[in-house]
PDB file with one MODEL, atoms N, CA, C and O in Angstrom:
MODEL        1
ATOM      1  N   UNK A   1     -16.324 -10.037  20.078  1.00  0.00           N
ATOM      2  CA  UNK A   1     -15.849 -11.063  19.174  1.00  0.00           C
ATOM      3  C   UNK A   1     -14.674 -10.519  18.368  1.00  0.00           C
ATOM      4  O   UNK A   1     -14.856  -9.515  17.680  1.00  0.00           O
ATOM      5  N   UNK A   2     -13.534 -11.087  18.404  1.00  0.00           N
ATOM      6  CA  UNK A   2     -12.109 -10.572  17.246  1.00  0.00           C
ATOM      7  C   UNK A   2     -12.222 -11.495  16.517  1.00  0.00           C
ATOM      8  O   UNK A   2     -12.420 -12.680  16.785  1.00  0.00           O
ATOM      9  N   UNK A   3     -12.078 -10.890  15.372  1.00  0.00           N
ATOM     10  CA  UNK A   3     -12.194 -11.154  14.181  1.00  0.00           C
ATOM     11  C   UNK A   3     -11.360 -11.755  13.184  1.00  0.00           C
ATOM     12  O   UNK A   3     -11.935 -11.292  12.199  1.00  0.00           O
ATOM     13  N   UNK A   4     -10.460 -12.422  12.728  1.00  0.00           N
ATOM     14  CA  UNK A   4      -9.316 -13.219  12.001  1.00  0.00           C
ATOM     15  C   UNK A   4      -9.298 -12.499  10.936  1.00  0.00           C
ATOM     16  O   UNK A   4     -10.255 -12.647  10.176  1.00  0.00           O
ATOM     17  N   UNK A   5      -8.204 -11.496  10.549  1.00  0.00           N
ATOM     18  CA  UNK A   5      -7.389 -11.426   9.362  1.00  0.00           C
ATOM     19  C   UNK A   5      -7.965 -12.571   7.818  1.00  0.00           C
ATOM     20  O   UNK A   5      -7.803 -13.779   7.994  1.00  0.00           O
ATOM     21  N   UNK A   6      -8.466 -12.204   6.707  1.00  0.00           N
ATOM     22  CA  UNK A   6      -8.187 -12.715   5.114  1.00  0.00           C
ATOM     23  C   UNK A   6      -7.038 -13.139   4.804  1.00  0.00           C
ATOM     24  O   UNK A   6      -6.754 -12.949   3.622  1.00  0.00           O
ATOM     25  N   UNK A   7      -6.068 -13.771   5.579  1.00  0.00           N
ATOM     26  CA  UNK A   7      -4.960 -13.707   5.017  1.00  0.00           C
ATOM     27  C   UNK A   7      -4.686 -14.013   3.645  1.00  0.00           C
ATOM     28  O   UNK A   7      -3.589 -13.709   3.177  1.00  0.00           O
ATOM     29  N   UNK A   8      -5.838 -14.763   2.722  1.00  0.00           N
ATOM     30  CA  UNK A   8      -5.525 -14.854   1.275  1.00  0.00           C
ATOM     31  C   UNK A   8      -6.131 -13.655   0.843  1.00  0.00           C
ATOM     32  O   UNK A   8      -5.476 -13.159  -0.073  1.00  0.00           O
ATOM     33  N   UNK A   9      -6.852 -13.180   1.064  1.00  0.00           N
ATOM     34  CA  UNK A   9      -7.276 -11.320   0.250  1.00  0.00           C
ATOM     35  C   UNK A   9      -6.358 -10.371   1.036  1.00  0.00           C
ATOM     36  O   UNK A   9      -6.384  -9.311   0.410  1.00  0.00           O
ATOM     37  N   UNK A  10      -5.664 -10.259   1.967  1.00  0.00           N
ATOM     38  CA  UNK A  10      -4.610  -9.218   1.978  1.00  0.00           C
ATOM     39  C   UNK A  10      -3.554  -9.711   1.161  1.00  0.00           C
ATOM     40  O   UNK A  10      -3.201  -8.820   0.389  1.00  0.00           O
ATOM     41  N   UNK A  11      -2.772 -10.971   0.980  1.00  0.00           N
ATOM     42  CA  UNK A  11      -1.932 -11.494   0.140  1.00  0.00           C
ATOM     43  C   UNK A  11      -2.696 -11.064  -1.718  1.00  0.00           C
ATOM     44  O   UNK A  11      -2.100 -10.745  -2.747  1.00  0.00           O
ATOM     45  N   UNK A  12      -3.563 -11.174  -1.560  1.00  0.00           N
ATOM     46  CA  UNK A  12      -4.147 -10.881  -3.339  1.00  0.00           C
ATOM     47  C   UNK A  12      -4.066  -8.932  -3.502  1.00  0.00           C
ATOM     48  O   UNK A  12      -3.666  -8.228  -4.429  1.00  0.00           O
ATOM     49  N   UNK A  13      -4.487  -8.677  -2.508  1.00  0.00           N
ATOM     50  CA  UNK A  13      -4.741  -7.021  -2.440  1.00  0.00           C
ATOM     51  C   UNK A  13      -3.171  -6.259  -2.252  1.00  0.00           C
ATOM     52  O   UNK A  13      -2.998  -5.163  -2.786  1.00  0.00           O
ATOM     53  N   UNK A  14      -2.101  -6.881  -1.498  1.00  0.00           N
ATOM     54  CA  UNK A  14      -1.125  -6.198  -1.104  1.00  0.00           C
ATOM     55  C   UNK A  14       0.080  -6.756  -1.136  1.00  0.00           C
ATOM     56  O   UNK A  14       1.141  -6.147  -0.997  1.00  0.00           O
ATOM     57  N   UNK A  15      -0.097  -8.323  -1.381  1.00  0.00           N
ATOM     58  CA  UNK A  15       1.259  -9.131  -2.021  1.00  0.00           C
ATOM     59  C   UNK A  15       2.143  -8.756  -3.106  1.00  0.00           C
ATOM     60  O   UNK A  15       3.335  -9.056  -3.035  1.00  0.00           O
ATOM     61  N   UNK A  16       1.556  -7.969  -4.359  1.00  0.00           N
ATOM     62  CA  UNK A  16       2.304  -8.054  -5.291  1.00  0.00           C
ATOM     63  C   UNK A  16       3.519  -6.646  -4.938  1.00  0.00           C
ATOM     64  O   UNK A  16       3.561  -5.715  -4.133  1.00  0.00           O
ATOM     65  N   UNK A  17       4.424  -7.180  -6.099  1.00  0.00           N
ATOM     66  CA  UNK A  17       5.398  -6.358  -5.696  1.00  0.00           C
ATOM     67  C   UNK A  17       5.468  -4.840  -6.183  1.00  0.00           C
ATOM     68  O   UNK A  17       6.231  -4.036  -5.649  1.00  0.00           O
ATOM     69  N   UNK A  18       4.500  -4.463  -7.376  1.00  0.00           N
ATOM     70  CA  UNK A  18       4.278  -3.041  -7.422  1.00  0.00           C
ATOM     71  C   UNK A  18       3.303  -1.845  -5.998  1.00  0.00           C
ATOM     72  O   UNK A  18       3.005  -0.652  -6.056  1.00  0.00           O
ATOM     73  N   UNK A  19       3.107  -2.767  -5.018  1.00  0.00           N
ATOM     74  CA  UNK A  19       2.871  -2.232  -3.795  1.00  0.00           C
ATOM     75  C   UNK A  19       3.704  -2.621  -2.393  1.00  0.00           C
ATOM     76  O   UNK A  19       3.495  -2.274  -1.231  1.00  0.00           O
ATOM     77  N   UNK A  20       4.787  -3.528  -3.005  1.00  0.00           N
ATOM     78  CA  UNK A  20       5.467  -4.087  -1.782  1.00  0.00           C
ATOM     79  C   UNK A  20       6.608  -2.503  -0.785  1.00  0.00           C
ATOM     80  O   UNK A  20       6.955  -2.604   0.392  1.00  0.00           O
ATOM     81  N   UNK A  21       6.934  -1.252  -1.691  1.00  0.00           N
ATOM     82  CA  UNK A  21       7.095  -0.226  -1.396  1.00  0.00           C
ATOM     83  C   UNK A  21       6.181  -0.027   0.299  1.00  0.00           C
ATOM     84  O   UNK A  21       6.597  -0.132   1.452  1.00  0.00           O
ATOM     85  N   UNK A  22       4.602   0.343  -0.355  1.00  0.00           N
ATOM     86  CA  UNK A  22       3.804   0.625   0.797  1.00  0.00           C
ATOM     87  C   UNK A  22       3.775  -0.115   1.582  1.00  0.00           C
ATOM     88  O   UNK A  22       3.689   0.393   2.700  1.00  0.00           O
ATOM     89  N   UNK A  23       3.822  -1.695   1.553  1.00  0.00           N
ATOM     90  CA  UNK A  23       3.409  -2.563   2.718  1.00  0.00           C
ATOM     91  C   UNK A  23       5.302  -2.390   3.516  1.00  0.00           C
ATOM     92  O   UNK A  23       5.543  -2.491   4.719  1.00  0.00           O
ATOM     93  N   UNK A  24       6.092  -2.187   2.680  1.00  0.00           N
ATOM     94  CA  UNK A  24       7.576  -2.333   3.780  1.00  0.00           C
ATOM     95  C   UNK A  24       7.307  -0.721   4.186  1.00  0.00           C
ATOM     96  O   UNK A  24       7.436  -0.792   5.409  1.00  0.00           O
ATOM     97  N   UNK A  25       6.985   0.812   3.864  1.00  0.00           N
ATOM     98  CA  UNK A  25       6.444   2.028   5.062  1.00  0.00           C
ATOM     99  C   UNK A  25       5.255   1.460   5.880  1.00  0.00           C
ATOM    100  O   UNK A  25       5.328   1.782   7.066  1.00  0.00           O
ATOM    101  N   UNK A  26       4.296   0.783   5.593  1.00  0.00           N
ATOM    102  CA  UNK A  26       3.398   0.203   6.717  1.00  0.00           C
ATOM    103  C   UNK A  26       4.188  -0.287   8.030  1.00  0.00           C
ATOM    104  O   UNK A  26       4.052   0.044   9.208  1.00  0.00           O
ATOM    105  N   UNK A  27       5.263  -1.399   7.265  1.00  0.00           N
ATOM    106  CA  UNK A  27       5.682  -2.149   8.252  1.00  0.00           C
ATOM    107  C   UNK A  27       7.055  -1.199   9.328  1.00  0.00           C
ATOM    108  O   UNK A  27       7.466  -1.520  10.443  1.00  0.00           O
ATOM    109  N   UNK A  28       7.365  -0.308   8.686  1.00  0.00           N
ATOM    110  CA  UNK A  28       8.503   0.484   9.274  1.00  0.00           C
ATOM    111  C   UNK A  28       7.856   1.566  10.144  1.00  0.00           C
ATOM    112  O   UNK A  28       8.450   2.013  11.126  1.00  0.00           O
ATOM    113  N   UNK A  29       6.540   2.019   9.752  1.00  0.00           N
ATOM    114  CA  UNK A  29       5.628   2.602  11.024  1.00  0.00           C
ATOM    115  C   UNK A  29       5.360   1.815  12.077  1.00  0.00           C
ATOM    116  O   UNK A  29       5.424   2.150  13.260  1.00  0.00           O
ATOM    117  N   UNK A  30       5.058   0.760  11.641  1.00  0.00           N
ATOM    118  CA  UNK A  30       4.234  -0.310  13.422  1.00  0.00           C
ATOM    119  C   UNK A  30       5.705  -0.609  13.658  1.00  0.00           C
ATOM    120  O   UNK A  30       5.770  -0.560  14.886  1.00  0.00           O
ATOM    121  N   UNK A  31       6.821  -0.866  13.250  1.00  0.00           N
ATOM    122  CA  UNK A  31       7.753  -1.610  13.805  1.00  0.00           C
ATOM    123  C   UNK A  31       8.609   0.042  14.801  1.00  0.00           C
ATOM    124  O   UNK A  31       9.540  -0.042  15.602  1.00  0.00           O
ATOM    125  N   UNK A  32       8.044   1.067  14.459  1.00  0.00           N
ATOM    126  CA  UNK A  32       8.533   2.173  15.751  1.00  0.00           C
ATOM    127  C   UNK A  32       7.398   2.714  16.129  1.00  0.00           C
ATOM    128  O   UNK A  32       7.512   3.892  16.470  1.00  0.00           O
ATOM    129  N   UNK A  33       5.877   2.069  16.212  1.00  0.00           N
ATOM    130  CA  UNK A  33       5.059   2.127  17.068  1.00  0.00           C
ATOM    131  C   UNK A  33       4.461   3.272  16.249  1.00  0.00           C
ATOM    132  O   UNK A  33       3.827   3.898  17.098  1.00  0.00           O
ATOM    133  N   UNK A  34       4.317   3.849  15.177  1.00  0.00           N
ATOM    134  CA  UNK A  34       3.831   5.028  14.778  1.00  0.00           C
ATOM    135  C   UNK A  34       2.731   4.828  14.014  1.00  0.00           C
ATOM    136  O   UNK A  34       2.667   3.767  13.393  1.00  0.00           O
ATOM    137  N   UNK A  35       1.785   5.674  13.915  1.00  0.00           N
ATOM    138  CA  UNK A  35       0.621   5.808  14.069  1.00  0.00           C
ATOM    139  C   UNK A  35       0.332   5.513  11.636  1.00  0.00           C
ATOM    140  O   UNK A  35       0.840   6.245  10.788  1.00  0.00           O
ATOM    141  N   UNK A  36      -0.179   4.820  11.480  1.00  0.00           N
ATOM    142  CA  UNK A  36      -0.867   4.515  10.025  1.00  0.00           C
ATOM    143  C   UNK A  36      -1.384   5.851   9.142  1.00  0.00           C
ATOM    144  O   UNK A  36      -2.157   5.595   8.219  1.00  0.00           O
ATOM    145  N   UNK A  37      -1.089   6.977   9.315  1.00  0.00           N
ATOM    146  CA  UNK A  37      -1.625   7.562   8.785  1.00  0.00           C
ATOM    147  C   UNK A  37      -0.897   9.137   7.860  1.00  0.00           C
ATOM    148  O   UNK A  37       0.265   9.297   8.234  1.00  0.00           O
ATOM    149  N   UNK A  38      -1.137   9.733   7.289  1.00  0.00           N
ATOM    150  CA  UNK A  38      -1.008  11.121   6.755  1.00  0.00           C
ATOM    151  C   UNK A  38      -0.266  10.814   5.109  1.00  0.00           C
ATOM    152  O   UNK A  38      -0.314   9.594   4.947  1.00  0.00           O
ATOM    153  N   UNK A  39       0.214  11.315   4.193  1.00  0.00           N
ATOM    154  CA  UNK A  39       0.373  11.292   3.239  1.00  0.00           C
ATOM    155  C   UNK A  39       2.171  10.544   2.828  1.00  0.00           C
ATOM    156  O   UNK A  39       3.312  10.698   3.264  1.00  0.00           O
ATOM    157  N   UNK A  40       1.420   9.631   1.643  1.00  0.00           N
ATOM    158  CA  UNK A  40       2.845   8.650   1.473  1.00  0.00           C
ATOM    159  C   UNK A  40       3.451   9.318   0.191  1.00  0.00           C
ATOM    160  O   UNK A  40       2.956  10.325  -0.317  1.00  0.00           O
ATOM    161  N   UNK A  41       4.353   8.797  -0.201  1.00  0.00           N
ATOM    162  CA  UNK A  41       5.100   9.616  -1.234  1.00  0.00           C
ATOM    163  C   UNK A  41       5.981   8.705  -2.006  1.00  0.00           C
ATOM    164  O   UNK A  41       6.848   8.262  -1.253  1.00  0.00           O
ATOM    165  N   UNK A  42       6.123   8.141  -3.524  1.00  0.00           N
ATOM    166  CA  UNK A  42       7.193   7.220  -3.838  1.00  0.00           C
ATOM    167  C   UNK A  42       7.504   7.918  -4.948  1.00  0.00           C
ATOM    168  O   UNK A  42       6.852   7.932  -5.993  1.00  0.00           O
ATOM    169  N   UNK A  43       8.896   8.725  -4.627  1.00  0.00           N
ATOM    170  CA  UNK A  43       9.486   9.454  -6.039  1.00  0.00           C
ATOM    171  C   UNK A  43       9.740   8.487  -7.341  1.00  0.00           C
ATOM    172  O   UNK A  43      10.188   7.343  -7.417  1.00  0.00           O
ATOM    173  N   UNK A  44       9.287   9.383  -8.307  1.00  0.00           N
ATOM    174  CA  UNK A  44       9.484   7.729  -9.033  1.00  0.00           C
ATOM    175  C   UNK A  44       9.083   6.533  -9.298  1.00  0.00           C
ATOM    176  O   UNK A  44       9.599   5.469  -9.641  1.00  0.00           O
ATOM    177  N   UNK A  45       7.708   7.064  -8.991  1.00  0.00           N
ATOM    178  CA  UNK A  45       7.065   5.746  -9.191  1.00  0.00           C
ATOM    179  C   UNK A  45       6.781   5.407 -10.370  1.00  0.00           C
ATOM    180  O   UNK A  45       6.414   6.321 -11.109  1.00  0.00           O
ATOM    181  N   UNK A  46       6.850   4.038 -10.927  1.00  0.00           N
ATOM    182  CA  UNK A  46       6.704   3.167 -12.292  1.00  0.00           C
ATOM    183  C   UNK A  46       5.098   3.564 -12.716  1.00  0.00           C
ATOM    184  O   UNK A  46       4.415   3.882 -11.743  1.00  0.00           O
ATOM    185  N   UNK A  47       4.619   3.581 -13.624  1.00  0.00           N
ATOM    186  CA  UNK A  47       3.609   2.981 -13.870  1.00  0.00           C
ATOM    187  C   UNK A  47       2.597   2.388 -13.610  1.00  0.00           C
ATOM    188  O   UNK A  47       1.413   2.705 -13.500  1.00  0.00           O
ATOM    189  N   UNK A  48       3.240   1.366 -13.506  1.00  0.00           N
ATOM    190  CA  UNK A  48       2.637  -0.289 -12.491  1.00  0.00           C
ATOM    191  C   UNK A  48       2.582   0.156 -11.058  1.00  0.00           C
ATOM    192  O   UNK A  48       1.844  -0.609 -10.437  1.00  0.00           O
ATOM    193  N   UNK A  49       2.880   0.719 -10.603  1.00  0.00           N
ATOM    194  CA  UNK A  49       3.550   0.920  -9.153  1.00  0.00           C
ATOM    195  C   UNK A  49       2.111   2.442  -8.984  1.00  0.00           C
ATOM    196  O   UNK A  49       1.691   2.627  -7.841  1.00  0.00           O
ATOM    197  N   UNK A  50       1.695   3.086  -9.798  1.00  0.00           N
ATOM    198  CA  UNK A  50       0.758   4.282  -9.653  1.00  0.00           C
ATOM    199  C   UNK A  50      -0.750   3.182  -9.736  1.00  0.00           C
ATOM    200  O   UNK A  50      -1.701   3.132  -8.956  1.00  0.00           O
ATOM    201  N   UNK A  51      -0.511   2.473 -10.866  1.00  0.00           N
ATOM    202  CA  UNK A  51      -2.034   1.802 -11.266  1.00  0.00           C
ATOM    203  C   UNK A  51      -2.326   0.780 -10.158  1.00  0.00           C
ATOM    204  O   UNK A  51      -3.485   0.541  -9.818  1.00  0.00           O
ATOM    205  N   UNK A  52      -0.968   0.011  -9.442  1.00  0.00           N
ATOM    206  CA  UNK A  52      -1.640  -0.749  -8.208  1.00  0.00           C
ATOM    207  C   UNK A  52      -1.928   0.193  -7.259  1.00  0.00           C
ATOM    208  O   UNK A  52      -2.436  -0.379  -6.294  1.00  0.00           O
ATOM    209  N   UNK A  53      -1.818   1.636  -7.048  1.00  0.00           N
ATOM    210  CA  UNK A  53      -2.322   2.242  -6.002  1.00  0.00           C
ATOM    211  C   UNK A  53      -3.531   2.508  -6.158  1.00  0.00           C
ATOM    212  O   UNK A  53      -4.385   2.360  -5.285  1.00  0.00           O
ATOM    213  N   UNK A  54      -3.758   3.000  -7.476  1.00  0.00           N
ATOM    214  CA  UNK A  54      -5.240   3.714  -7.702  1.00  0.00           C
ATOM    215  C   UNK A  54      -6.440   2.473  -7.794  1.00  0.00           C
ATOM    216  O   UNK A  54      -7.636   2.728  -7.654  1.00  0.00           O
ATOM    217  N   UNK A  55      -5.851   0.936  -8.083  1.00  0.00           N
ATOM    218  CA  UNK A  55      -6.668   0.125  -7.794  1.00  0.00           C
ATOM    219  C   UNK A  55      -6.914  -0.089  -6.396  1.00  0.00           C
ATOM    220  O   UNK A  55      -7.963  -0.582  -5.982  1.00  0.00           O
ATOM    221  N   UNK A  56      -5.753   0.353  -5.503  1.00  0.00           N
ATOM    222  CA  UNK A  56      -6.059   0.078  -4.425  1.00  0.00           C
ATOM    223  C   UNK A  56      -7.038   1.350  -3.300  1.00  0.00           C
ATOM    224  O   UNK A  56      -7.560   1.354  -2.186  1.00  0.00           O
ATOM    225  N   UNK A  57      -6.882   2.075  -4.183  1.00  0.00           N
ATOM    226  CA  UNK A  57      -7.954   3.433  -3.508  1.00  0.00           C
ATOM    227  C   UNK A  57      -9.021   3.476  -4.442  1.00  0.00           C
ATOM    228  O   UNK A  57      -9.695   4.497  -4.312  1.00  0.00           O
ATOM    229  N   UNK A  58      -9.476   2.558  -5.517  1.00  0.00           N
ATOM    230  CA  UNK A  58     -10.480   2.903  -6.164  1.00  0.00           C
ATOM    231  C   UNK A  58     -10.663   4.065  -6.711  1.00  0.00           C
ATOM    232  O   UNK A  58     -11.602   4.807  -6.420  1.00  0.00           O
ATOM    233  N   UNK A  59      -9.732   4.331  -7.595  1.00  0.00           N
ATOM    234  CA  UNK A  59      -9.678   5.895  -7.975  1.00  0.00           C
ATOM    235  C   UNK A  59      -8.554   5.659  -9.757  1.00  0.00           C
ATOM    236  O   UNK A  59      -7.946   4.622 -10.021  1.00  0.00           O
ATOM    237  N   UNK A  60      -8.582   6.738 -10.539  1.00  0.00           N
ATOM    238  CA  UNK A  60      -8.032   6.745 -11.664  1.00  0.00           C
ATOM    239  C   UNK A  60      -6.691   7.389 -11.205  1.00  0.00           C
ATOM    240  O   UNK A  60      -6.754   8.522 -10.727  1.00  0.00           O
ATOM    241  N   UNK A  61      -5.549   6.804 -11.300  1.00  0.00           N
ATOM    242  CA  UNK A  61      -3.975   6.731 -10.818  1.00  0.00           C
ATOM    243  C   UNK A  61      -4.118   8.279 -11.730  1.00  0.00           C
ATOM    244  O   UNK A  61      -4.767   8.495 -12.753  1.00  0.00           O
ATOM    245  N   UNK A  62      -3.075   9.408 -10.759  1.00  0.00           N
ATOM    246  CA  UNK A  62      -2.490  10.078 -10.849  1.00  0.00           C
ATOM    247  C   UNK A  62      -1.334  10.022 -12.184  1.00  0.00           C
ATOM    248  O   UNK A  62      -0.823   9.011 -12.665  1.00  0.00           O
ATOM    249  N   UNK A  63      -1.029  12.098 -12.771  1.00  0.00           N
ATOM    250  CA  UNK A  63       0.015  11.881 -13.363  1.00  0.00           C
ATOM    251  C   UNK A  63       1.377  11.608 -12.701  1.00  0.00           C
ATOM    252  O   UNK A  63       2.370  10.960 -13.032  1.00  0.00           O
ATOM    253  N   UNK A  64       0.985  12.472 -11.474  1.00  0.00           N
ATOM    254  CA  UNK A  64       2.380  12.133 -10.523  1.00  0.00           C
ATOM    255  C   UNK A  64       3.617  13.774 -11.409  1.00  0.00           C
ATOM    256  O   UNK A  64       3.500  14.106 -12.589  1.00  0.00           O
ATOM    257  N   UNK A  65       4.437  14.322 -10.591  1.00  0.00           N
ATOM    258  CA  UNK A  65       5.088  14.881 -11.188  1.00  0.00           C
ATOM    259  C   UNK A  65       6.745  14.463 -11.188  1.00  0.00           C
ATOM    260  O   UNK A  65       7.542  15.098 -11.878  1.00  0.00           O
TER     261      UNK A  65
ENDMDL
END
C-alpha cells in the first residue's frame, strides 16, 4: 500500500520561511539525485532561523558559533 504525502502538515512543518534555506538544500540534493543525508550548515543563521530548526528536531536550538 503507498501512502499519500500530508501535504497540509509538511506545508505547516516546513513552509515557513525561517526553514525555507533547508527545504531549497533538500531540493538541490534530489534535483542531482543525491542522497538526504550527513550534516547541514547555515552560516549565519538568524535566530528565528536556529529556533525553527530545533523545533524541528525537537531539541533546545544551539548557540551556533
Amino acid at each position: 500500500m503507498v501512502s499519500t504525502p500530508d501535504l497540509d502538515r509538511l506545508r505547516r512543518v516546513l513552509g515557513g520561511e525561517d526553514l525555507r534555506w533547508l527545504v531549497d538544500r533538500m531540493w538541490s540534493r534530489l534535483a542531482r539525485d543525491l542522497p538526504l543525508d550527513g550534516d547541514v550548515t547555515l552560516r549565519a543563521a538568524t535566530p528565528a532561523q536556529r529556533q525553527a530548526v530545533a523545533r524541528l528536531l525537537g531539541r533546545a536550538p544551539g548557540r551556533g558559533t
